[in-house]
C-alpha positions in Angstrom: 101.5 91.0 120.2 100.7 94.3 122.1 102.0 93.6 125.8 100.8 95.4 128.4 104.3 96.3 129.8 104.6 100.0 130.8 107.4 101.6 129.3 110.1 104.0 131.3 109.3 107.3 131.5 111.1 108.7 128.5 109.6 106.4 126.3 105.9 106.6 127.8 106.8 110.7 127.3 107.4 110.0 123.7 104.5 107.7 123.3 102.2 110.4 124.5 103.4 113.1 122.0 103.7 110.6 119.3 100.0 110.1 120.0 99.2 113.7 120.0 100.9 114.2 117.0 99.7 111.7 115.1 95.9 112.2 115.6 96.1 116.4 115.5 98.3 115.2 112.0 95.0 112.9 110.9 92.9 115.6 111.5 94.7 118.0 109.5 95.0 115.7 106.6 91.4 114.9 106.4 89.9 118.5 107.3 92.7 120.0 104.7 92.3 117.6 101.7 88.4 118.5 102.2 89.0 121.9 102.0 91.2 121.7 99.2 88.8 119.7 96.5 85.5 120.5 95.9 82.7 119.3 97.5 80.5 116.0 95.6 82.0 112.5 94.1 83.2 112.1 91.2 85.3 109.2 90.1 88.4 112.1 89.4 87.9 113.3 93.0 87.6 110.3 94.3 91.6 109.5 93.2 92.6 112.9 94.3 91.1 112.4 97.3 92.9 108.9 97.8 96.7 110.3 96.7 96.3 113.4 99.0 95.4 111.1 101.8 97.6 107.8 101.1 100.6 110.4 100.3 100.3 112.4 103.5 99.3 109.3 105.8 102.8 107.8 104.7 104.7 110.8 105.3 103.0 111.1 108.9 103.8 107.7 110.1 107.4 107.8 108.9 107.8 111.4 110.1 106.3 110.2 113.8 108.4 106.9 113.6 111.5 108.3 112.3 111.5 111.4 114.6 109.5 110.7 117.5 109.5 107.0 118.4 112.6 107.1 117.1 111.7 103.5 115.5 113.2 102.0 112.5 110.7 102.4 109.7 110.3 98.6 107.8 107.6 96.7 106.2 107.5 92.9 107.3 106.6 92.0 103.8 106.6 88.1 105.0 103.2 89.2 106.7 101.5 90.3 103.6 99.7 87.3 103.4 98.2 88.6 106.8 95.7 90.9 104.4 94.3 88.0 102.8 93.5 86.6 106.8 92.0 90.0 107.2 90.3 90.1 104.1 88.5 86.3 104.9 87.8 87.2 108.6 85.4 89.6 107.1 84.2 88.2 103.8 83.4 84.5 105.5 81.1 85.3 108.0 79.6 87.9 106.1 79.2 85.5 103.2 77.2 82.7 105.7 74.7 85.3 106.6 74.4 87.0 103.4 73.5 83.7 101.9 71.1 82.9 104.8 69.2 86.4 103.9 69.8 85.5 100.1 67.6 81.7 100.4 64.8 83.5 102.3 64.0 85.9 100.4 64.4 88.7 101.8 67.1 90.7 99.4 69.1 89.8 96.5 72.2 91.7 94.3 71.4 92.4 90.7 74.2 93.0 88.0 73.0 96.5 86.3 76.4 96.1 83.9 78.2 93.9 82.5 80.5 91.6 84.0 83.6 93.7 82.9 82.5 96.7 84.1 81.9 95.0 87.2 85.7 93.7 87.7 87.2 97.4 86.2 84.8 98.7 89.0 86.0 96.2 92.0 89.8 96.5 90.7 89.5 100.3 90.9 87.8 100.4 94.4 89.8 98.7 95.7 93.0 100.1 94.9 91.2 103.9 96.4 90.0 101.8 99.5 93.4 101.0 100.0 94.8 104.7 99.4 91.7 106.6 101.1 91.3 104.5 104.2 92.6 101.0 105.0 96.1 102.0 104.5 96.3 105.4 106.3 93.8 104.9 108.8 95.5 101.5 109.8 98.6 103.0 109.9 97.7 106.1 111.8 95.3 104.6 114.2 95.9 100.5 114.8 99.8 101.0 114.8 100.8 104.5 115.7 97.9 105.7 118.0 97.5 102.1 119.3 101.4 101.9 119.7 100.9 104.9 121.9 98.7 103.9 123.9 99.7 100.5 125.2 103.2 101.9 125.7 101.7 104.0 128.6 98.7 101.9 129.7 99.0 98.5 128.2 97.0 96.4 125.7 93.8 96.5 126.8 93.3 100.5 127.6 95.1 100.9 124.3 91.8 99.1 122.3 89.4 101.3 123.8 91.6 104.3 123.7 92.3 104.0 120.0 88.5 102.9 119.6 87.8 106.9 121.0 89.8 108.4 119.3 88.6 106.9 116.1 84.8 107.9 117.1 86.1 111.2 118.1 87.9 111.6 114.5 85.0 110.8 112.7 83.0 113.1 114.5 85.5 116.2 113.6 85.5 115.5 110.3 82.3 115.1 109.4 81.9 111.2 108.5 79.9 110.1 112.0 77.9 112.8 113.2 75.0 110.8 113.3 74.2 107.8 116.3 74.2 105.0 114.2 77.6 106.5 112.1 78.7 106.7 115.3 77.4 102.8 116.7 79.2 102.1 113.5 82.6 103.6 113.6 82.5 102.5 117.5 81.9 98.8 116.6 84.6 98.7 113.7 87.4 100.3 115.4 87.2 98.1 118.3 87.6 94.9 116.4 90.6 96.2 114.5 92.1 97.2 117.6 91.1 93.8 118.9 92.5 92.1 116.2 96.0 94.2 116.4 95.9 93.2 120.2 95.4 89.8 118.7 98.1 89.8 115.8 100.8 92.2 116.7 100.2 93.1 113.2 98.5 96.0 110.9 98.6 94.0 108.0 95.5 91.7 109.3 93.9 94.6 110.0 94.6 96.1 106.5 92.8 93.1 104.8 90.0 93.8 107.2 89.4 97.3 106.2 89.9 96.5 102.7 87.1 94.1 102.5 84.7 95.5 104.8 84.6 99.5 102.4 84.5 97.0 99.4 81.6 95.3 99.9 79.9 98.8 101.6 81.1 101.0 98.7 80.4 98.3 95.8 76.6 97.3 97.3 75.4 100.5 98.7 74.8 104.2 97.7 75.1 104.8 93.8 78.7 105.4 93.1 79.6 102.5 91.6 76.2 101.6 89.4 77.7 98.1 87.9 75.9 96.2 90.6 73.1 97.2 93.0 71.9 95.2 96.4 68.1 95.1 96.7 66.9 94.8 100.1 63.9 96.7 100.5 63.9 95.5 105.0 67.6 95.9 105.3 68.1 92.2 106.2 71.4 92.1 103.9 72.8 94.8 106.7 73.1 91.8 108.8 76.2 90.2 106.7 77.7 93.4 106.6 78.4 93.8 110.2 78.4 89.7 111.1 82.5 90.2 111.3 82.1 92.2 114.4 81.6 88.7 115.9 82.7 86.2 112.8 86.1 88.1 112.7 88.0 87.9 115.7 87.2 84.4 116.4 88.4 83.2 112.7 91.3 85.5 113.6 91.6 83.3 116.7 91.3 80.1 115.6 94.4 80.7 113.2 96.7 82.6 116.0 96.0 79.8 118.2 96.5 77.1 115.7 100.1 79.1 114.4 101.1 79.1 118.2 100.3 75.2 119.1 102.2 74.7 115.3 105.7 76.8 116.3 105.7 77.1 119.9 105.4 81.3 119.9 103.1 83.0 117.9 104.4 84.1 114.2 101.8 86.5 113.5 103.7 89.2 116.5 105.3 92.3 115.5 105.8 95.0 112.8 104.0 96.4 110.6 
C-alpha cells in the first residue's frame, strides 16, 4: 500500500518535479493530440486518438520513472487478475441497482442490432477505453502523480491531491467545464485514488476505469448505436455511479480477507 512515510529530502525533491512533470506532460498530450486531429467522432478518430494517447502516456511514465524517480520500470503481471477485481467492484453494484431500476419500471436497454454487432462493438470499446483513458490516465495520475504526492505528504493528502489535479486536468482540456462534469470527475478520481491507497496497485484501478467508460460509452450518447438505454427520468444514472460507494467496500472486503489469508496484504506494490 501507499504509506504515509515522508521521504528524505532528495527524494521528496524528485517526487515534486516528477509530479510537475508528469501532469504539465498530460496536459500537453491531451491539448496536442486535440490539436492535431480534427474536431467530431468518428470510429477512425476515435483509434487515432487512442494510439496518440496510449503511445505518449507510455513514453511519459517510463521517461519520468526511468529518469526522474529513478525507479526500475516493471509490470507485476501476477496482479493482472487485479483488473478483473476492478472491473467487478464497479459492474456488481452497478448491476444490483440497475436491476432494481430495471423491475420498476422506470428504464430498460433495447438491442437496436444484432447481437454480433453488439460483441464487435464491446470488444472494440474496450480495447480504445483501455488505450484512450484507463491505461494512461491510471498510469499518469493513480501511480505517478499519486506516487508523488504521498512521497512528500503521505497517503491521505496524496488521494485528494491527485483527486485535484484530475478536476483541474479536466478542466484544461476541455472534458469538465461544466458543475456536474466536474461533481463527476471529482467523485471518480477520489475512489481510484482510494482504491490505490487501498491496493498498492494500478491494476485494480485499471479494471475500474475500464468498466465504468464501457458501460457510459456503450449506453449513452450515440456512438456506438448497437444498443441504446431508455430512461426517459434518468433513474438508470443511479447504477452508473452506485460504485462510488459499492466499489471500495467490495475492494475491502477482499484486501481484508487476502490479509487475514497470508498474514500481509498480497495486493501491495507495483504497478
Amino acid at each position: 500500500m501507499i504509506t504515509s512515510e515522508r521521504a528524505p529530502d532528495l527524494a521528496r525533491r524528485r517526487s515534486m518535479i516528477a509530479l510537475t512533470l508528469t501532469f504539465l506532460g498530460a496536459l500537453l498530450l491531451w491539448i496536442g493530440q486535440g490539436m492535431l486531429l480534427p474536431e467530431g467522432y468518428t470510429r477512425q478518430l476515435h483509434i487515432a486518438r487512442a494510439a496518440i494517447i496510449l503511445v505518449g502516456g507510455l513514453l511519459l511514465w517510463m521517461a519520468i520513472n526511468r529518469w526522474i524517480d529513478r525507479r526500475p520500470i516493471r509490470i507485476a503481471w501476477e496482479k493482472l487478475p487485479l483488473v478483473g477485481l476492478g472491473a467487478l467492484a464497479y459492474l456488481l453494484p452497478a448491476a444490483v441497482v440497475g436491476l432494481a431500476v430495471w423491475l420498476s419500471g422506470q428504464a430498460h436497454v433495447e438491442l437496436r442490432g444484432t447481437f454480433g454487432e453488439l460483441l464487435r462493438d464491446v470488444v472494440l470499446l474496450t480495447l480504445l477505453v483501455l488505450a484512450f483513458e484507463a491505461i494512461p490516465e491510471e498510469l499518469l495520475f493513480r501511480d505517478l502523480m499519486q506516487r508523488s504526492l504521498a512521497t512528500v505528504f503521505g497517503a491521505w493528502p496524496a488521494v485528494l491531491g491527485q483527486t485535484a489535479l484530475f478536476v483541474g486536468f479536466g478542466a484544461i482540456i476541455g472534458a469538465a467545464r461544466t458543475v456536474d462534469r466536474l461533481i463527476l470527475f471529482a467523485g471518480f478520481a477520489f475512489v481510484q485514488g482510494l482504491l490505490r491507497m487501498m491496493t498498492g496497485t494500478v491494476a485494480v484501478t485499471i479494471g475500474l476505469h475500464l468498466a465504468f467508460q464501457l458501460a457510459g460509452q456503450l449506453l449513452n450518447g450515440s456512438n456506438w448505436p448497437s444498443v441504446e438505454l431508455v430512461d426517459p427520468q434518468q433513474w438508470a444514472q443511479l447504477a452508473l455511479i452506485a460504485p462510488a460507494i459499492g466499489a471500495p467496500l467490495l475492494v475491502w472486503a477482499v484486501v481484508r480477507r487476502q490479509v487475514t489469508m497470508s498474514g500481509e496484504s498480497g495486493l501491495a506494490g507495483g504497478v
